[in-house]
PDB file of N, CA, C and O in Angstrom:
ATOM      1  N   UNK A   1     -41.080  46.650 -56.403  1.00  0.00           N
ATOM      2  CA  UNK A   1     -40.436  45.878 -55.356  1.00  0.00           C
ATOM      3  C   UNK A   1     -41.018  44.468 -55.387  1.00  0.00           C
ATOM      4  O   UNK A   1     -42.226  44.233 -55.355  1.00  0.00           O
ATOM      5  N   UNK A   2     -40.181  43.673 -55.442  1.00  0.00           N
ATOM      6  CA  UNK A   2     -40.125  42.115 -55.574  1.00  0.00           C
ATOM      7  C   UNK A   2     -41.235  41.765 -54.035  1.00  0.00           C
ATOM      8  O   UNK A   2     -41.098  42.673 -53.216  1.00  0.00           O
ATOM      9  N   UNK A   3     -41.809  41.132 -53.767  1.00  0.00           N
ATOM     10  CA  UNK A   3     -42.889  40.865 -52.588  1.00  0.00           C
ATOM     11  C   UNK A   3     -42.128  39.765 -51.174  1.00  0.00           C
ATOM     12  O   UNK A   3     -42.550  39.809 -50.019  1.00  0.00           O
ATOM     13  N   UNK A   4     -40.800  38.722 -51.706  1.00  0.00           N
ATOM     14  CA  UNK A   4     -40.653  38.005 -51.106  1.00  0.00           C
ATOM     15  C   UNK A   4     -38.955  38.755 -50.936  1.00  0.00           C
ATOM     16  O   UNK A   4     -38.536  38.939 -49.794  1.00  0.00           O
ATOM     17  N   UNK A   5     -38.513  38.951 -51.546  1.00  0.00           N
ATOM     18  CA  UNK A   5     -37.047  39.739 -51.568  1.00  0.00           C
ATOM     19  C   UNK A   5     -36.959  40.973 -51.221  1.00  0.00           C
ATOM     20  O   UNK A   5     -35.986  41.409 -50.605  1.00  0.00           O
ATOM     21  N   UNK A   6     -38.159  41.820 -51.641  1.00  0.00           N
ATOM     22  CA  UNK A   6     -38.163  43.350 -51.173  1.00  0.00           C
ATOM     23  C   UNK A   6     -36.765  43.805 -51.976  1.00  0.00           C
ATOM     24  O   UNK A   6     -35.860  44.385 -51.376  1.00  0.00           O
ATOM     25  N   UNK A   7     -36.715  43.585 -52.930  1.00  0.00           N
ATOM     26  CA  UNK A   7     -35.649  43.914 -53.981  1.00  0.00           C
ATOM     27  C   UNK A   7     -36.343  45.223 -54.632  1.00  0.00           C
ATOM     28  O   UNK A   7     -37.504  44.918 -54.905  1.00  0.00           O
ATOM     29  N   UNK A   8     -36.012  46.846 -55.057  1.00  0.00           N
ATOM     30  CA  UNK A   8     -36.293  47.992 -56.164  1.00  0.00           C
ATOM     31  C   UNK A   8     -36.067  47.217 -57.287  1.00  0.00           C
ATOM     32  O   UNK A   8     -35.516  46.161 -57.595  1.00  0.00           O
ATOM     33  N   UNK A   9     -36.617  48.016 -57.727  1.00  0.00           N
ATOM     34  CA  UNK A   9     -36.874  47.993 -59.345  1.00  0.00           C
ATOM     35  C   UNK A   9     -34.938  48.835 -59.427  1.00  0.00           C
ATOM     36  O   UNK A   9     -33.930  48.300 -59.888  1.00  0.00           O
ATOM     37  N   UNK A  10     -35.011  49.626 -59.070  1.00  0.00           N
ATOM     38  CA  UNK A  10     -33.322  49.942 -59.108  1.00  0.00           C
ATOM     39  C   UNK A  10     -32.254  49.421 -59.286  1.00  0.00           C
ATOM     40  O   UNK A  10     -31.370  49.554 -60.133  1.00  0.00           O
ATOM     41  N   UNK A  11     -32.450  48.556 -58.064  1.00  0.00           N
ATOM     42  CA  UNK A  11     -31.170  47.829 -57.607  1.00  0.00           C
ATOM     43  C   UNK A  11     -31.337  46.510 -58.421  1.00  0.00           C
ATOM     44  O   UNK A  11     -30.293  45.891 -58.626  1.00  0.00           O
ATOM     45  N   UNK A  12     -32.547  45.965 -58.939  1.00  0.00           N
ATOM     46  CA  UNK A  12     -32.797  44.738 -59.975  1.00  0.00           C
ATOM     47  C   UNK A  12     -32.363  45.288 -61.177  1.00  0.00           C
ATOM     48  O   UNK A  12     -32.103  44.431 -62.022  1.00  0.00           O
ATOM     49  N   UNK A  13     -32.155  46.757 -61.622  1.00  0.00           N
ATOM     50  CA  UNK A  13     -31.572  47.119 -62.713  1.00  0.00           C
ATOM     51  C   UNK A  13     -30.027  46.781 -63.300  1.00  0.00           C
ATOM     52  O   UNK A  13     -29.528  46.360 -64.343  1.00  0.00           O
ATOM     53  N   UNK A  14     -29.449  47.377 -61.541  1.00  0.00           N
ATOM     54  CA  UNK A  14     -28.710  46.986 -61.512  1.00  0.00           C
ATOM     55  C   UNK A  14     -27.897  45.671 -62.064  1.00  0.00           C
ATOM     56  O   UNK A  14     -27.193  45.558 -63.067  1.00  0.00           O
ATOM     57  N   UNK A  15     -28.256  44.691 -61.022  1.00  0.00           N
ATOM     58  CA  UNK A  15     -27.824  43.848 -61.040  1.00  0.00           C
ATOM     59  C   UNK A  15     -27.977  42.946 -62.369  1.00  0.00           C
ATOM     60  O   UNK A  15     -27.254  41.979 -62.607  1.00  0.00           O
ATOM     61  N   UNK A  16     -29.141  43.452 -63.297  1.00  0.00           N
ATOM     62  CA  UNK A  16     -28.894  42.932 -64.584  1.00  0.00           C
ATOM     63  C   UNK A  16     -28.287  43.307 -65.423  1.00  0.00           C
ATOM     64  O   UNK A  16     -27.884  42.690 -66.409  1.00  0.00           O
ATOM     65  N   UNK A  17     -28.089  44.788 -65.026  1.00  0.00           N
ATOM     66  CA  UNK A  17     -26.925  45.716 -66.368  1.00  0.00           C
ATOM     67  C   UNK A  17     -25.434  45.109 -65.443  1.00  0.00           C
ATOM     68  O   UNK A  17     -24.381  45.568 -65.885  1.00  0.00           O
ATOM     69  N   UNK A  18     -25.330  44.372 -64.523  1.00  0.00           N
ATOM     70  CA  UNK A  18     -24.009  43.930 -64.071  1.00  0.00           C
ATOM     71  C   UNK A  18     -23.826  42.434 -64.861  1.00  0.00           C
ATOM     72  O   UNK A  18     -22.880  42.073 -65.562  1.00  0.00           O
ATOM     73  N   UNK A  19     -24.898  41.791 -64.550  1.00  0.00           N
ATOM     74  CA  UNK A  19     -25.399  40.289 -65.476  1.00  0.00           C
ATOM     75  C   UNK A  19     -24.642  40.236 -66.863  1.00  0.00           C
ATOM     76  O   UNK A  19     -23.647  39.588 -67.184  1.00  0.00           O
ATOM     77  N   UNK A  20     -25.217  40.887 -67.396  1.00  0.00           N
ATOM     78  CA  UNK A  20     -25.231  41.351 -69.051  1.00  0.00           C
ATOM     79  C   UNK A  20     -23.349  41.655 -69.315  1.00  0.00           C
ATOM     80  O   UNK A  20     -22.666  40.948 -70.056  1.00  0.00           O
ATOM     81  N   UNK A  21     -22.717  43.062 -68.370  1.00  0.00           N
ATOM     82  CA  UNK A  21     -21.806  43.018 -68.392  1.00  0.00           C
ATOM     83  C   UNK A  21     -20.849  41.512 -68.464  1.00  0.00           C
ATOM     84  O   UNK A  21     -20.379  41.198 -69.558  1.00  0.00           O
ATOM     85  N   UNK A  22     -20.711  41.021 -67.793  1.00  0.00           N
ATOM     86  CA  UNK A  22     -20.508  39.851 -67.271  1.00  0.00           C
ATOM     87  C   UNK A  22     -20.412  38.787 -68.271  1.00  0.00           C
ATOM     88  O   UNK A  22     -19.697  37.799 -68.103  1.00  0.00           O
ATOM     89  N   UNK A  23     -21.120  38.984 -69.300  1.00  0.00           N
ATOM     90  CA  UNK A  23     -21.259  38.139 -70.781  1.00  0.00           C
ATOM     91  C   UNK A  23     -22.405  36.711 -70.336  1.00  0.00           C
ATOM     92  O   UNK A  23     -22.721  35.720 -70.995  1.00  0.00           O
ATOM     93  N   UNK A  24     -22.779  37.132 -69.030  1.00  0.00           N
ATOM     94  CA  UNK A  24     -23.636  36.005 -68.455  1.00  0.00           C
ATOM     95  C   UNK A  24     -24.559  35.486 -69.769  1.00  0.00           C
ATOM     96  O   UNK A  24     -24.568  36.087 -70.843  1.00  0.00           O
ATOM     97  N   UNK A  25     -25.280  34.347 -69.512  1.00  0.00           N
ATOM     98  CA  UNK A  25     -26.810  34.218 -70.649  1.00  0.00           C
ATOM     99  C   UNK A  25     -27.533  34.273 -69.389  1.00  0.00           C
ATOM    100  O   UNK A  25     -27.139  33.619 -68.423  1.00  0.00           O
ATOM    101  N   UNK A  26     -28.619  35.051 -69.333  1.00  0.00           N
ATOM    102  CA  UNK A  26     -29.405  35.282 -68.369  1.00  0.00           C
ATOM    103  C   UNK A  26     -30.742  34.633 -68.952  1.00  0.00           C
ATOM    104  O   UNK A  26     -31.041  34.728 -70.143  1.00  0.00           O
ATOM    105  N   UNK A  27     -31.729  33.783 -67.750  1.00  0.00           N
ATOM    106  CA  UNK A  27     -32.775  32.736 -67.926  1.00  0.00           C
ATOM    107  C   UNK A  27     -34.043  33.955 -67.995  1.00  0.00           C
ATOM    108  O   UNK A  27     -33.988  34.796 -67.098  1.00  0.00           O
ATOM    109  N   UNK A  28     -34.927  34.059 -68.789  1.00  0.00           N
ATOM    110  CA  UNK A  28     -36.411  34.600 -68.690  1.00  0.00           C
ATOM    111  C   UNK A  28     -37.238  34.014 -69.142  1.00  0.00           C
ATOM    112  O   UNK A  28     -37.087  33.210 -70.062  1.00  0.00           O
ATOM    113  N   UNK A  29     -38.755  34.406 -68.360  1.00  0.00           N
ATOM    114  CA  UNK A  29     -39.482  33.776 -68.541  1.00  0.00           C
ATOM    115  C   UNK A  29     -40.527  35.412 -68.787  1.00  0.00           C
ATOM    116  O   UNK A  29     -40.458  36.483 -68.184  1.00  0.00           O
ATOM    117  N   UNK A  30     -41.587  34.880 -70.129  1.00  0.00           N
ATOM    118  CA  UNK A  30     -42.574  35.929 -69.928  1.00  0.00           C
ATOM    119  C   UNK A  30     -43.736  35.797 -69.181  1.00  0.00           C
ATOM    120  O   UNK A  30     -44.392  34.758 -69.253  1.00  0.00           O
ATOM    121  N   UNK A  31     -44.082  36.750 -68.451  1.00  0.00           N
ATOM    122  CA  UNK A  31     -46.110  36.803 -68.196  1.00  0.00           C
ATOM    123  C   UNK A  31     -46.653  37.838 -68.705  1.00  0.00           C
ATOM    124  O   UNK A  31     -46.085  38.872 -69.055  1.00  0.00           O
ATOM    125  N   UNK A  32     -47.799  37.573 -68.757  1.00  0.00           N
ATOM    126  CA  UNK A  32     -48.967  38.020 -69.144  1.00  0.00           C
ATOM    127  C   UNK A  32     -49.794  38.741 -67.871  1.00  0.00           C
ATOM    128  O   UNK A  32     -50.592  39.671 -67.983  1.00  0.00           O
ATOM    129  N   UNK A  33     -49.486  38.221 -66.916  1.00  0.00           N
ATOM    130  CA  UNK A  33     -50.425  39.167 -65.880  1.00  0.00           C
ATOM    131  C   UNK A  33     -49.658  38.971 -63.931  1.00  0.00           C
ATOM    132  O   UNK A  33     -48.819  38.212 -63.445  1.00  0.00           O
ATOM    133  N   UNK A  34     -50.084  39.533 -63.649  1.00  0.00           N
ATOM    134  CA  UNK A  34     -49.738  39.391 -62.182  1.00  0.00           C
ATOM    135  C   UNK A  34     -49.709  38.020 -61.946  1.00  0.00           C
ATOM    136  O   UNK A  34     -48.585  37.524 -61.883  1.00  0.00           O
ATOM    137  N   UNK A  35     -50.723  37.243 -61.792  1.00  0.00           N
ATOM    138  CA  UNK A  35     -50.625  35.218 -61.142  1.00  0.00           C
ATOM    139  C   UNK A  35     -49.449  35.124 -62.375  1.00  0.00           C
ATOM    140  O   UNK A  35     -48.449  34.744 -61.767  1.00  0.00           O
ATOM    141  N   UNK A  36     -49.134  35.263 -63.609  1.00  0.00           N
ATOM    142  CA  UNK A  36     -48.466  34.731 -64.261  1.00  0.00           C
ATOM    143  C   UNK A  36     -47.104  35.197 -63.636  1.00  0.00           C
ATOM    144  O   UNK A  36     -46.196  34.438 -63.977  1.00  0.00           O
ATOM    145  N   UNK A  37     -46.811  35.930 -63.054  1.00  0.00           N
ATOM    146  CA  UNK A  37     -45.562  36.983 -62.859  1.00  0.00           C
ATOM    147  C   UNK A  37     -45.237  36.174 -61.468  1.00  0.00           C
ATOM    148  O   UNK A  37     -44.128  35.701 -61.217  1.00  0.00           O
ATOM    149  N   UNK A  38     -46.199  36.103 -60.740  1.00  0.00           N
ATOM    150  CA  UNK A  38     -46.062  35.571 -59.391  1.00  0.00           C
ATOM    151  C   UNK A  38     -45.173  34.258 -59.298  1.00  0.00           C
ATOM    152  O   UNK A  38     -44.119  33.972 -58.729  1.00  0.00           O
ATOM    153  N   UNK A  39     -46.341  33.388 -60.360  1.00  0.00           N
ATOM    154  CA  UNK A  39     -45.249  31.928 -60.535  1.00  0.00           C
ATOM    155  C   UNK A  39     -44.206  31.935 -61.176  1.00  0.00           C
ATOM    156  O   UNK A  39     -43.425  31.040 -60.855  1.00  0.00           O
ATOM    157  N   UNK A  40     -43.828  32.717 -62.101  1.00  0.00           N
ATOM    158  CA  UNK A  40     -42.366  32.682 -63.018  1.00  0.00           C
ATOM    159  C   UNK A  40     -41.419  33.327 -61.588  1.00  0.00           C
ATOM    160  O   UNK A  40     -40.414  32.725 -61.212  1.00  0.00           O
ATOM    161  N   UNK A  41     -41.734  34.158 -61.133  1.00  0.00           N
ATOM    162  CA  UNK A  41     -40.521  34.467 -60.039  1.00  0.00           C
ATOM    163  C   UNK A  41     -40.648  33.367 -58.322  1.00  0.00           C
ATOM    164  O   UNK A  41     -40.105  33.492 -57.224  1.00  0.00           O
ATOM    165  N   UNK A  42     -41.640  32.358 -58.891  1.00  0.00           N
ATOM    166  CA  UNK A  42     -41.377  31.545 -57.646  1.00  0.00           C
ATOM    167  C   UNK A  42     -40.806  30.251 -57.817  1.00  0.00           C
ATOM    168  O   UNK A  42     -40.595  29.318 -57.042  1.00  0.00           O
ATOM    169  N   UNK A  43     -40.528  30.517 -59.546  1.00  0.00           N
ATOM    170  CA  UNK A  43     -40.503  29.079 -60.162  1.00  0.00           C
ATOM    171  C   UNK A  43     -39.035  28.713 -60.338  1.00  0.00           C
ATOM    172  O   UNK A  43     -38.112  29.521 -60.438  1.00  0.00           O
ATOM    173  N   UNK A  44     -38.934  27.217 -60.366  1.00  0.00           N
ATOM    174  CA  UNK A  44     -37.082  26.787 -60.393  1.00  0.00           C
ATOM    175  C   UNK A  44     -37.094  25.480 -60.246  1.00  0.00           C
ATOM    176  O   UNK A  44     -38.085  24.752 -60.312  1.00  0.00           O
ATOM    177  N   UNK A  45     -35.853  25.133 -60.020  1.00  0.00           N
ATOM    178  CA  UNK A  45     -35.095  23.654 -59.432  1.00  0.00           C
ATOM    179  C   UNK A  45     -34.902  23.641 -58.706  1.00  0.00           C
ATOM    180  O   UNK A  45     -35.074  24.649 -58.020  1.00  0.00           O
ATOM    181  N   UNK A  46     -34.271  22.290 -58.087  1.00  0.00           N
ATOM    182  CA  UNK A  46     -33.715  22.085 -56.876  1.00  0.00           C
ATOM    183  C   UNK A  46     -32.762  20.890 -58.065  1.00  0.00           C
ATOM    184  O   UNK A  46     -33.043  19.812 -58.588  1.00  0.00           O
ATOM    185  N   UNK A  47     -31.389  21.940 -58.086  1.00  0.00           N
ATOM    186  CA  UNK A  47     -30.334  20.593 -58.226  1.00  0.00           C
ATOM    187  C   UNK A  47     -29.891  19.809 -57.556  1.00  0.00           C
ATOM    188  O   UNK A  47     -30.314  20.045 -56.424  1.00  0.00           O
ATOM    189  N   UNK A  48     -29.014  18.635 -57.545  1.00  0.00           N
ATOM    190  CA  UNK A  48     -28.614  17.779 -56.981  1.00  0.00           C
ATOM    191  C   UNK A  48     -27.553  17.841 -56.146  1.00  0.00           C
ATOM    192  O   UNK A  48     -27.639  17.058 -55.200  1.00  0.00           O
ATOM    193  N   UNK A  49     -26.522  18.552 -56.183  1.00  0.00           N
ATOM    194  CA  UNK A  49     -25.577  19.162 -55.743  1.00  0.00           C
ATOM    195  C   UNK A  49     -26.033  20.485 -54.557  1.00  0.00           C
ATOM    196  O   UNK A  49     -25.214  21.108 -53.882  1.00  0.00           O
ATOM    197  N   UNK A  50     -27.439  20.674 -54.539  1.00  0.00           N
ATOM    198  CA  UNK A  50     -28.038  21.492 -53.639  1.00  0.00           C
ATOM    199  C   UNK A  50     -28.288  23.076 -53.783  1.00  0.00           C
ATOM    200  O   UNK A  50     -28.788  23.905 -53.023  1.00  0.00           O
ATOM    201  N   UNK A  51     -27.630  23.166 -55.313  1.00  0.00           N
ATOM    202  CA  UNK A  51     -28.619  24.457 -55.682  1.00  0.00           C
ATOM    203  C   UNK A  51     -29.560  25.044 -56.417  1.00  0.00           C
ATOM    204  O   UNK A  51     -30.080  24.094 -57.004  1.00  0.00           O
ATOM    205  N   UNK A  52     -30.094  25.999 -56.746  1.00  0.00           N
ATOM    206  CA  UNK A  52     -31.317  26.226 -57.006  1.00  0.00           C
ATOM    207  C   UNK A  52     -31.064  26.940 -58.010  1.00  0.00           C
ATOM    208  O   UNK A  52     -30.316  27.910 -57.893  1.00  0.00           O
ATOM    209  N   UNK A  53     -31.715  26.563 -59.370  1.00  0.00           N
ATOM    210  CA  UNK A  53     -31.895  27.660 -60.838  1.00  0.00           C
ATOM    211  C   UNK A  53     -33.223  27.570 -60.575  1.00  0.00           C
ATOM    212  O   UNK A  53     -34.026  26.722 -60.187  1.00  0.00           O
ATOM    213  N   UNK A  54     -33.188  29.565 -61.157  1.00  0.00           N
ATOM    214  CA  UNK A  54     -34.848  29.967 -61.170  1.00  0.00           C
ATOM    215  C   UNK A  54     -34.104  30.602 -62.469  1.00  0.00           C
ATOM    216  O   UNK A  54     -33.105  30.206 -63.069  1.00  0.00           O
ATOM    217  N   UNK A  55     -35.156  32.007 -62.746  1.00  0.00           N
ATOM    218  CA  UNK A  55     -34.859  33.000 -63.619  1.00  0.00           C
ATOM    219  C   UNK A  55     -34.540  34.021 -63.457  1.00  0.00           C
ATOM    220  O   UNK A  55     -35.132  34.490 -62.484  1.00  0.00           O
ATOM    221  N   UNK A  56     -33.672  34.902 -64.039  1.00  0.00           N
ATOM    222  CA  UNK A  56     -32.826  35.890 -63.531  1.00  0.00           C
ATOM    223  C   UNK A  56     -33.863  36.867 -64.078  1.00  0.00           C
ATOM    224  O   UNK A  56     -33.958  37.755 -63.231  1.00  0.00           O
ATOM    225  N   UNK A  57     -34.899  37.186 -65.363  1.00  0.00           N
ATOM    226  CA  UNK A  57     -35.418  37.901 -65.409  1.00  0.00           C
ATOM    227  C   UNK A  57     -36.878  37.601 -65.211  1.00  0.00           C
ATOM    228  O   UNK A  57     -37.061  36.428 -64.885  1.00  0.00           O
ATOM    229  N   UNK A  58     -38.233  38.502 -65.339  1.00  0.00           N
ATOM    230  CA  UNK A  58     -39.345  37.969 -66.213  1.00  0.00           C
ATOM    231  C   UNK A  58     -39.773  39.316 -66.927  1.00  0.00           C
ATOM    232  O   UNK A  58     -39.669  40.467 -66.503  1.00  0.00           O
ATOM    233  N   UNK A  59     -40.361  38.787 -68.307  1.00  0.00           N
ATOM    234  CA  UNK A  59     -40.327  40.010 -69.330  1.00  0.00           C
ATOM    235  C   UNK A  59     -42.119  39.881 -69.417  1.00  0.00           C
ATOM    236  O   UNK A  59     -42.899  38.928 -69.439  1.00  0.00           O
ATOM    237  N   UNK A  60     -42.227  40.960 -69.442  1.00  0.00           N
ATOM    238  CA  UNK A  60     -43.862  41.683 -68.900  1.00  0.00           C
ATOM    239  C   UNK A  60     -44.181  42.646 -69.790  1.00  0.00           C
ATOM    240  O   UNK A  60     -43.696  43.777 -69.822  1.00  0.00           O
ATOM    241  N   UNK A  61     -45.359  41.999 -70.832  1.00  0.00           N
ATOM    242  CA  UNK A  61     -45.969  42.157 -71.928  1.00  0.00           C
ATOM    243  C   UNK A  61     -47.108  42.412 -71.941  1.00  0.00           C
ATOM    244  O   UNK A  61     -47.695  42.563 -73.013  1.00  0.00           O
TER     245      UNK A  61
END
């Protein structure tokens, strides 16, 4: 479970085997450890138009 979203590991399955369907290109980032994991899922933009790209995955090695 995601700490700030309270998102499962389930329902994040989900929504990436829906992603993928979708023909989306989905953004990842890897970590190496928990602080690394922490900032890749806190990390992003702020576009100009007023929305926000982060990463749809992080791959944990």
């Amino acid at each position: 479970m995601t700490l700030k979203h309270r998102i499962l590991a389930e329902n994040r399955r989900g929504l990436l085997k829906a992603m993928l369907a979708e023909g989306r290109n989905i953004r990842a980032i890897e970590t190496h450890n928990p602080l690394s994991g922490l900032i890749g899922s806190e990390a992003g933009i702020e576009e100009e138009g007023g929305g926000r790209k982060s990463f749809d995955a992080l791959w944990l090695s």
